[in-house]
C-alpha positions as protocol buffer text, in pm:
chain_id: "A"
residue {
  index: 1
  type: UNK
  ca { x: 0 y: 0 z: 0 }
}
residue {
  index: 2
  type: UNK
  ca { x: 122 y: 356 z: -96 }
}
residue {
  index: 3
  type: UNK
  ca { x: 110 y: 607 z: 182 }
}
residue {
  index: 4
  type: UNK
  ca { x: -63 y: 851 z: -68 }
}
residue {
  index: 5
  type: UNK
  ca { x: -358 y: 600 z: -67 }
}
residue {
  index: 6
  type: UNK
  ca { x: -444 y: 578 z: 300 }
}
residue {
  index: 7
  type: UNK
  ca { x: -681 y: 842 z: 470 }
}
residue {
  index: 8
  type: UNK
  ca { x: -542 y: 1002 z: 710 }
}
residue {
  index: 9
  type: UNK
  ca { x: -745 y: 1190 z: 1044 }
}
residue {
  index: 10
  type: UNK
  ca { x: -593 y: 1407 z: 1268 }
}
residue {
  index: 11
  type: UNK
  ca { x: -709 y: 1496 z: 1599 }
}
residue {
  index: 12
  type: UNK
  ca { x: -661 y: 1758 z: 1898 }
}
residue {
  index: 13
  type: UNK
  ca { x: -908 y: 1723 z: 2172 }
}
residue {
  index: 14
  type: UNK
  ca { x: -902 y: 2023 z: 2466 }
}
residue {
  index: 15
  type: UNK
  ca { x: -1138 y: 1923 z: 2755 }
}
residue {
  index: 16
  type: UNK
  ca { x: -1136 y: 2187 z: 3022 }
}
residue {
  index: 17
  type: UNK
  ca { x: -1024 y: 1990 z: 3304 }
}
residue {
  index: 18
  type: UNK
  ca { x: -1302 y: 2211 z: 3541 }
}
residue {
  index: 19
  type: UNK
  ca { x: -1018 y: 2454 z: 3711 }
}
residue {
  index: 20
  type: UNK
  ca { x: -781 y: 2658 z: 3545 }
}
residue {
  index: 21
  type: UNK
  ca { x: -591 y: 2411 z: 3272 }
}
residue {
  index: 22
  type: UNK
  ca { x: -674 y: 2141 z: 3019 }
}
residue {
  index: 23
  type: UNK
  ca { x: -645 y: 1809 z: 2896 }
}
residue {
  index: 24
  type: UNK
  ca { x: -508 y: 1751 z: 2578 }
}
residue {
  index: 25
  type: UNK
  ca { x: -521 y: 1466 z: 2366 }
}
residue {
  index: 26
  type: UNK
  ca { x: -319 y: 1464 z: 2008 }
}
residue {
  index: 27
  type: UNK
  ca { x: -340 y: 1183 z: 1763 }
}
residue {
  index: 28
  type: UNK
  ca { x: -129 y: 1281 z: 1427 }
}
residue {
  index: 29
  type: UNK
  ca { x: -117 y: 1057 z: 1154 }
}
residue {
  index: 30
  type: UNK
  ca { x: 118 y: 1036 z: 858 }
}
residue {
  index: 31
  type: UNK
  ca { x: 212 y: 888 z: 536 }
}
residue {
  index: 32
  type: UNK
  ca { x: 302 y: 470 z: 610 }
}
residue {
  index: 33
  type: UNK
  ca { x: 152 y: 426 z: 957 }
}
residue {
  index: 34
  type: UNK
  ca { x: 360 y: 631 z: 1114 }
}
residue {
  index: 35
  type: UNK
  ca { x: 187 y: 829 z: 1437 }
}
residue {
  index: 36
  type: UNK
  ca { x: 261 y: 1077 z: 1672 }
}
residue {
  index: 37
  type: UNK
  ca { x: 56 y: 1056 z: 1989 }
}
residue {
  index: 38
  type: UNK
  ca { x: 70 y: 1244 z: 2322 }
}
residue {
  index: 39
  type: UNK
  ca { x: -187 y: 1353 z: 2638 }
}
residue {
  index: 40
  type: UNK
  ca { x: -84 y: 1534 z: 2873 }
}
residue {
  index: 41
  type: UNK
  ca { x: -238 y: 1858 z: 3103 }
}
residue {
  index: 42
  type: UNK
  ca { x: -222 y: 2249 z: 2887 }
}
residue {
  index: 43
  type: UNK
  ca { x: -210 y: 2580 z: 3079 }
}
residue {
  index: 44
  type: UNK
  ca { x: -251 y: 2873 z: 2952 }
}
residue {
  index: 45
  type: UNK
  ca { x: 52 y: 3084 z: 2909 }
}
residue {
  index: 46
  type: UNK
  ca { x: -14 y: 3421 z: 3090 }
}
residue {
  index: 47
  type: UNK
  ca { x: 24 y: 3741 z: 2913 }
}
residue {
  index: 48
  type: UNK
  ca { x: 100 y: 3563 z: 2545 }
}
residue {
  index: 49
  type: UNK
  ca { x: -2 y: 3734 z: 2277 }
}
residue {
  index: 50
  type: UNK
  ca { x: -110 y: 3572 z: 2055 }
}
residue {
  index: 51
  type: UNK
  ca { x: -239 y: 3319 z: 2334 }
}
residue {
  index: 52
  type: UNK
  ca { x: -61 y: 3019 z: 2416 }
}
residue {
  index: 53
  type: UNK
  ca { x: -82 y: 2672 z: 2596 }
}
residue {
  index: 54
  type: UNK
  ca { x: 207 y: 2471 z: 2717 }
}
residue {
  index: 55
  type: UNK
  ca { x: 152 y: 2079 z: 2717 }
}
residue {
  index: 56
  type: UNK
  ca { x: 300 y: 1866 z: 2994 }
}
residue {
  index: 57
  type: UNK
  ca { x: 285 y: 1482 z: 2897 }
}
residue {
  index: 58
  type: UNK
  ca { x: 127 y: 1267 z: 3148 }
}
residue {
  index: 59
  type: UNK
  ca { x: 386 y: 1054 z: 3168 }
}
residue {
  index: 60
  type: UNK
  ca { x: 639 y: 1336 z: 3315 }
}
residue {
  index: 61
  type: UNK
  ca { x: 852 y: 1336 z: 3001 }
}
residue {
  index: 62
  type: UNK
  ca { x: 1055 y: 1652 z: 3168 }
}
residue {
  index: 63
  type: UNK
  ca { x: 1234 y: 1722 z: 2849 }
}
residue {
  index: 64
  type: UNK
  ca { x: 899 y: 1734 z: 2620 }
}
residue {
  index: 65
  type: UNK
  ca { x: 818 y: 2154 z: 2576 }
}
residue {
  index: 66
  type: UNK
  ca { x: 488 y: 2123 z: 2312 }
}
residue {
  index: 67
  type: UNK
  ca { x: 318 y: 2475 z: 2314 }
}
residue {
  index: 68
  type: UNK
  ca { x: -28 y: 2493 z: 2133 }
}
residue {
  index: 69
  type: UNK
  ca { x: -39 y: 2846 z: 1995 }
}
residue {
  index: 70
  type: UNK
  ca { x: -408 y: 2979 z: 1942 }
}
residue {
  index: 71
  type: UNK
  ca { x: -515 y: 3218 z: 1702 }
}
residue {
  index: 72
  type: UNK
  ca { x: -844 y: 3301 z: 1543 }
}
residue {
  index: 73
  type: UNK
  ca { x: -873 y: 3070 z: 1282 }
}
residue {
  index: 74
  type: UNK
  ca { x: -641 y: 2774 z: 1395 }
}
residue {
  index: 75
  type: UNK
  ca { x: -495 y: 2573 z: 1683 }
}
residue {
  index: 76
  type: UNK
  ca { x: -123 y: 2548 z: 1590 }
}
residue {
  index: 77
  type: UNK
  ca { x: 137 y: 2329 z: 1742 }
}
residue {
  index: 78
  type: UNK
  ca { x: 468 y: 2363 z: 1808 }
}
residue {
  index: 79
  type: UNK
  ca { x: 778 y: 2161 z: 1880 }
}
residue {
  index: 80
  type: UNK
  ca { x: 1045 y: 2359 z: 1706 }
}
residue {
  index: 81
  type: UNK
  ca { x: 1349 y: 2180 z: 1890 }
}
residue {
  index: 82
  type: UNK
  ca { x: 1213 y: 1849 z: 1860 }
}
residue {
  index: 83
  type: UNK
  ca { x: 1158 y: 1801 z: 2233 }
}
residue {
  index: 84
  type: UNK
  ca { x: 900 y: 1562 z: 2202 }
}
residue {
  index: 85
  type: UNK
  ca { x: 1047 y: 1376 z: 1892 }
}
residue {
  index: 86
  type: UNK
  ca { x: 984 y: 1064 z: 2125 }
}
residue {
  index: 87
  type: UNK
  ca { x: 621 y: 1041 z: 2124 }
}
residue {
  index: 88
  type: UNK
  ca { x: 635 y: 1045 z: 1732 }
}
residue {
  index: 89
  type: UNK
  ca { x: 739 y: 714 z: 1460 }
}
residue {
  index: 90
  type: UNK
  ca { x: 970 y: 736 z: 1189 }
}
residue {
  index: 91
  type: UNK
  ca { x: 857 y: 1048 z: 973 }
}
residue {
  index: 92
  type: UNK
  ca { x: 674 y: 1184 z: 1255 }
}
residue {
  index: 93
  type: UNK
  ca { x: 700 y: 1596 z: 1413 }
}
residue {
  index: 94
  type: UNK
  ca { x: 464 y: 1752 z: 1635 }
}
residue {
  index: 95
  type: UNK
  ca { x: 593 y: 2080 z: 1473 }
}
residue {
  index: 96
  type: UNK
  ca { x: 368 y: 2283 z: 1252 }
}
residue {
  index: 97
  type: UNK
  ca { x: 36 y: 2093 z: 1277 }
}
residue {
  index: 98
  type: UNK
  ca { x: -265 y: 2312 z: 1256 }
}
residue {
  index: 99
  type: UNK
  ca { x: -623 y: 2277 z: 1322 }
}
residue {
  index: 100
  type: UNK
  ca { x: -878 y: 2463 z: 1245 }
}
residue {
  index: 101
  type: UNK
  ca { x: -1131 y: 2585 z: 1506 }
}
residue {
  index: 102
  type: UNK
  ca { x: -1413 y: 2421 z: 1541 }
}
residue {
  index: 103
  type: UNK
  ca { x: -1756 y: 2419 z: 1783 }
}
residue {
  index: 104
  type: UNK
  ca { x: -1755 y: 2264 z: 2085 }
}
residue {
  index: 105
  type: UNK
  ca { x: -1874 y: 1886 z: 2083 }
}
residue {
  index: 106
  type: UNK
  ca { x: -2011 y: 1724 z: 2426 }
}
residue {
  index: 107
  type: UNK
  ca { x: -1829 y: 1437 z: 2565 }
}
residue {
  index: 108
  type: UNK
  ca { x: -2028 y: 1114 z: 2543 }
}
């Protein structure tokens, strides 16, 4: 199978976690199976303009430093020093994914 051929979904979840952070939940697919997958707890970054998260992996990585940068339009993620290269397979970056803003869907 060609990676061209498979469909691919993407997915950010944000559940307020009822205080003053987040859960996050990322799921990034790419070409040949190859994943990148991380949940961890988002606050907000005080003061950031344009407004900013930063992501700390439930599992403690201490070296992984994903910050979700939100704008109007777009949820964009960043790993620009490949801190959190780990959580991703062969092919795989955290860096520069984007989603687009959508309503708010209740948890079932």
């Amino acid at each position: 199978m060609e990676g061209g051929d498979q469909e691919v979904t993407d997915r950010l979840t944000l559940a307020h976690d009822g205080y003053a952070g987040y859960h996050a939940e990322i799921d990034l697919k790419f070409d040949f199976g190859s994943n990148c997958v991380l949940a961890g707890d988002a606050q907000l970054v005080e003061g950031s303009s344009p407004a900013r998260m930063l992501l700390t992996p439930d599992d403690g990585h201490p070296d992984c430093a994903l910050e979700i940068l939100v704008n109007e339009d777009a949820l964009v993620l960043s790993d620009s020093k490949n801190t959190c290269r780990s959580y991703c397979g062969v092919g795989g970056s955290f860096d520069g994914a984007a989603f687009a803003r959508a309503t708010k869907v209740k948890a079932e």
